[in-house]
C-alpha positions in Angstrom: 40.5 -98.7 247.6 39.1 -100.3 244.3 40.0 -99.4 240.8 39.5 -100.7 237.2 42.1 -102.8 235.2 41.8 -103.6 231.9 43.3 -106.5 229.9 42.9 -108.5 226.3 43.0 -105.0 224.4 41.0 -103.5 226.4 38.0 -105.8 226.1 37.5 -106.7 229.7 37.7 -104.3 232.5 37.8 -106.1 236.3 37.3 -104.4 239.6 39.7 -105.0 241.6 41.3 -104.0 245.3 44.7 -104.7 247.0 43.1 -104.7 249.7 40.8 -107.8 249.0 41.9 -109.5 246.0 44.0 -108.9 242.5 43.8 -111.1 240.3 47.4 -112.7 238.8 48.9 -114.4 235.9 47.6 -117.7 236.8 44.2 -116.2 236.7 45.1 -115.4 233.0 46.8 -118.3 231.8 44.1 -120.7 233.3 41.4 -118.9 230.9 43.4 -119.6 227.9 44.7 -122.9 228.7 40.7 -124.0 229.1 39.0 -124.6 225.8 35.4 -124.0 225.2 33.1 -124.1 222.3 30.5 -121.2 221.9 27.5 -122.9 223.2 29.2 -125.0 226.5 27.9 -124.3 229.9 30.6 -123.4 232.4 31.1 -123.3 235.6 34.2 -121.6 237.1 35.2 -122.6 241.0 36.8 -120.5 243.7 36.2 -117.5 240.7 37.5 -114.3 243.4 36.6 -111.2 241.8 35.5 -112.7 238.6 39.0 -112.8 235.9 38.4 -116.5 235.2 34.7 -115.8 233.9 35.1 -112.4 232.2 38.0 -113.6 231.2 36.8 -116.9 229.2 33.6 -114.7 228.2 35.2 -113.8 225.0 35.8 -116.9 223.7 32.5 -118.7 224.6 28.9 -117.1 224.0 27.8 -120.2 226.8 26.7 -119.4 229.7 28.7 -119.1 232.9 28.0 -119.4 236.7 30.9 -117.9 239.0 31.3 -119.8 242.4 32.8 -117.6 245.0 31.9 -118.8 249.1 33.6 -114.8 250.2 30.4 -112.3 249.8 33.0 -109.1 249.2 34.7 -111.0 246.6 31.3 -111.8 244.9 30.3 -108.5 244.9 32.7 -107.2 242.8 33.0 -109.8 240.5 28.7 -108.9 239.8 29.9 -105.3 239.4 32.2 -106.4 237.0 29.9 -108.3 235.0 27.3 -105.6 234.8 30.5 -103.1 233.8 31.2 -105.4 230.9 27.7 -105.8 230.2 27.8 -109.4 230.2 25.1 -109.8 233.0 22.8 -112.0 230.3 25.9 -114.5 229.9 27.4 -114.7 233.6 26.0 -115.2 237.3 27.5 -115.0 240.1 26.7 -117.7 243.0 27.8 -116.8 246.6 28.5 -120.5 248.1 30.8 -122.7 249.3 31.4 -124.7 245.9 30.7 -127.9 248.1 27.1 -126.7 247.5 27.3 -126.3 243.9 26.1 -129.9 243.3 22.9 -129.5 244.8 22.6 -125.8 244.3 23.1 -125.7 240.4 22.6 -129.3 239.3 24.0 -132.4 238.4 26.3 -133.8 235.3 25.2 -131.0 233.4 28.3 -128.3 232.6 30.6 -128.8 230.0 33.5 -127.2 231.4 34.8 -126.8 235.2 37.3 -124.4 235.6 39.1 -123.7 238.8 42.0 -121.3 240.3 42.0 -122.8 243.6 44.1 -122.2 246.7 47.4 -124.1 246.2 48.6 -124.8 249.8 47.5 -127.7 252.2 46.3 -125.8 255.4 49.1 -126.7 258.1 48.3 -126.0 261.5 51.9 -124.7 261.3 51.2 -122.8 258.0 52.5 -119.1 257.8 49.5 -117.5 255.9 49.1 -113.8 255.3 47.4 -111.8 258.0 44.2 -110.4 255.1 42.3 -113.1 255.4 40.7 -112.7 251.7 44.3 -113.5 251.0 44.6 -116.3 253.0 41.5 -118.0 252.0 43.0 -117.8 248.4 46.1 -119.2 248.7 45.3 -122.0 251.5 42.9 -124.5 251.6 40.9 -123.4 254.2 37.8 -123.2 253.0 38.1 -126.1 250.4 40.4 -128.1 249.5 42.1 -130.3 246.7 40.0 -133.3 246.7 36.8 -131.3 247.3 37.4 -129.2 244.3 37.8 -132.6 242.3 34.9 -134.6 244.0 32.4 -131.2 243.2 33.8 -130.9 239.9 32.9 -134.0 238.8 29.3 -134.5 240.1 29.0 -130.8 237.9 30.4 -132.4 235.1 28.6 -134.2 231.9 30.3 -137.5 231.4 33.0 -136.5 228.9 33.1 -133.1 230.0 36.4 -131.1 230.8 37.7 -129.5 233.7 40.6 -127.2 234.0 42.6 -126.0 236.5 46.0 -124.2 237.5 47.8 -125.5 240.5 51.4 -125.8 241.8 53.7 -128.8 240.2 54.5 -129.6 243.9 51.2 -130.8 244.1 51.1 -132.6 241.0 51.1 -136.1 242.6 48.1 -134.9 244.7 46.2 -133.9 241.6 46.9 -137.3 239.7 45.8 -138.7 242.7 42.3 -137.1 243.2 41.6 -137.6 240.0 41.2 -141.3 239.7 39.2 -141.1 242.6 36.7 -139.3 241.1 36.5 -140.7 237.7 38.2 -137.7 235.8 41.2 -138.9 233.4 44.3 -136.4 233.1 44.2 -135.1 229.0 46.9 -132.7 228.7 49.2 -131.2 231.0 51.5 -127.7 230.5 54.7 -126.5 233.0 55.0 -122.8 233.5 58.0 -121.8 234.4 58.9 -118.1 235.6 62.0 -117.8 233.3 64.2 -120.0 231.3 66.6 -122.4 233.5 64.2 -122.2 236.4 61.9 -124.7 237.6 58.5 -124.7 237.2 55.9 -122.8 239.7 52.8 -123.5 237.5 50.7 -126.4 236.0 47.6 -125.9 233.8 45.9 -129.4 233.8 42.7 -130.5 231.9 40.9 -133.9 232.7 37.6 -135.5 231.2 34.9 -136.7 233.1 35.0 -140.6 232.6 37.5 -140.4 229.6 40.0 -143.1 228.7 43.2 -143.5 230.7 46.4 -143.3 229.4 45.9 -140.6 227.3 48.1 -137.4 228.9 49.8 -135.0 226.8 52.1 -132.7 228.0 51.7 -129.9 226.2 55.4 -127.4 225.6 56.0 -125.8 228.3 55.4 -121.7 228.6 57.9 -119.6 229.8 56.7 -116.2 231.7 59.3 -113.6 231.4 62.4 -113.0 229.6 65.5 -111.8 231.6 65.2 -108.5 231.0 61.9 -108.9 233.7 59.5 -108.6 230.3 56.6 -110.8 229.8 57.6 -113.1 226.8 56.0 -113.0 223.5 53.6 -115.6 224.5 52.4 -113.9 227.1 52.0 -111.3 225.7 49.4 -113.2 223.2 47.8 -113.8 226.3 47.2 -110.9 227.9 47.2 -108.5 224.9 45.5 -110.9 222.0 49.1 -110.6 219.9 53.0 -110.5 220.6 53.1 -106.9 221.2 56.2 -105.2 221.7 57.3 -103.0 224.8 57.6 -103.5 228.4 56.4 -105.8 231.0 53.3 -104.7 232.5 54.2 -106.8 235.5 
């Protein structure tokens, strides 16, 4: 069954379906972790049901093309954008993201964005029996390396791609990257409470940008140990440090 969430005070309202596909926190954090000027082109990977795009459409006035390969998925993310009215600003694109390239052009987006799925598809793998699910979280349908290889052929040279990703993988990531001529700029750990280690990494890279420039950014703690998101989060999700319980 589908219902409507809404997040940022309100401003955007998602479709969204337990059944399918719910967005998360990463979702969230990815779309303010990615910075874009008002007037960038954008092109958000593996975007689900649309969070990423609505999401960054209100800080950006750019235009942004959604890349989702899973048709139900797709759907709802264009219901979403004509429920936020933003159908002049956004497009949905039903694809594999392989396709993009070709599909939607070459070296000419300012900013990638991409919540892809984090785990390397094992034959031995135990993934979750809804496949929507299991396309999400393993790479079945893409994969690490293709996400980086596409990025980059969408990218201007100097343009930015972002993406959120498990620290295990970080190696991986690093990796891929000087493969295909995209230079790590900043780095951020999120971690899901104080003491613990981290489950997260946001991660930006420029298209053919000088090496040996990373920054690792502070890192962002999720929740307090009372189970409540932390003030920061709260920023996030609610445009200030509001007060009250987790809406977890």
């Amino acid at each position: 069954m589908e219902r409507i969430d809404q997040l940022i005070n309100g401003g955007v309202k998602i479709i969204q379906s337990d059944d399918v596909f719910s967005f998360s926190l990463d979702a969230v954090l990815l779309a303010d972790f990615v910075q874009a000027r008002q007037r960038d082109q954008i092109i958000d990977l593996c975007a689900g049901n649309g969070a990423v795009g609505l999401f960054l459409s209100q800080k950006t006035k750019g235009p942004i093309t959604m890349v989702e390969i899973q048709e139900k998925l797709a759907d709802m993310a264009r219901r979403s954008v004509s429920l936020n009215h933003l159908d002049d600003q956004i497009q949905v694109a039903t694809m594999d993201l392989k396709e993009s390239p070709q599909k939607l052009g070459h070296d000419f987006a300012d900013v990638v964005s991409c919540n892809p799925p984090y785990f390397v598809d094992h034959q031995q793998s135990i993934k979750n029996p809804n496949p929507y699910y299991a396309i999400a979280r393993h790479e079945i349908k893409t994969d690490l390396a293709t996400v980086l290889a596409t990025s980059q052929q969408l990218l201007k040279t100097n343009g930015h791609f972002y993406m959120v990703h498990r620290p295990e993988r970080l190696a991986d990531i690093m990796f891929a990257c000087q493969a295909h001529r995209l230079a790590p700029k900043r780095i951020r750990f999120v971690y899901p409470k104080a003491g613990r280690e981290a489950n997260m990494v946001l991660f930006e890279a420029i298209k053919n940008g000088r090496p040996n420039g990373v920054r690792v950014l502070p890192p962002l703690v999720a929740y307090t140990d009372q189970n409540e998101y932390t003030p920061e989060v709260k920023r996030i999700l609610h445009g200030e440090a509001a007060t009250g319980g987790s809406t977890k």
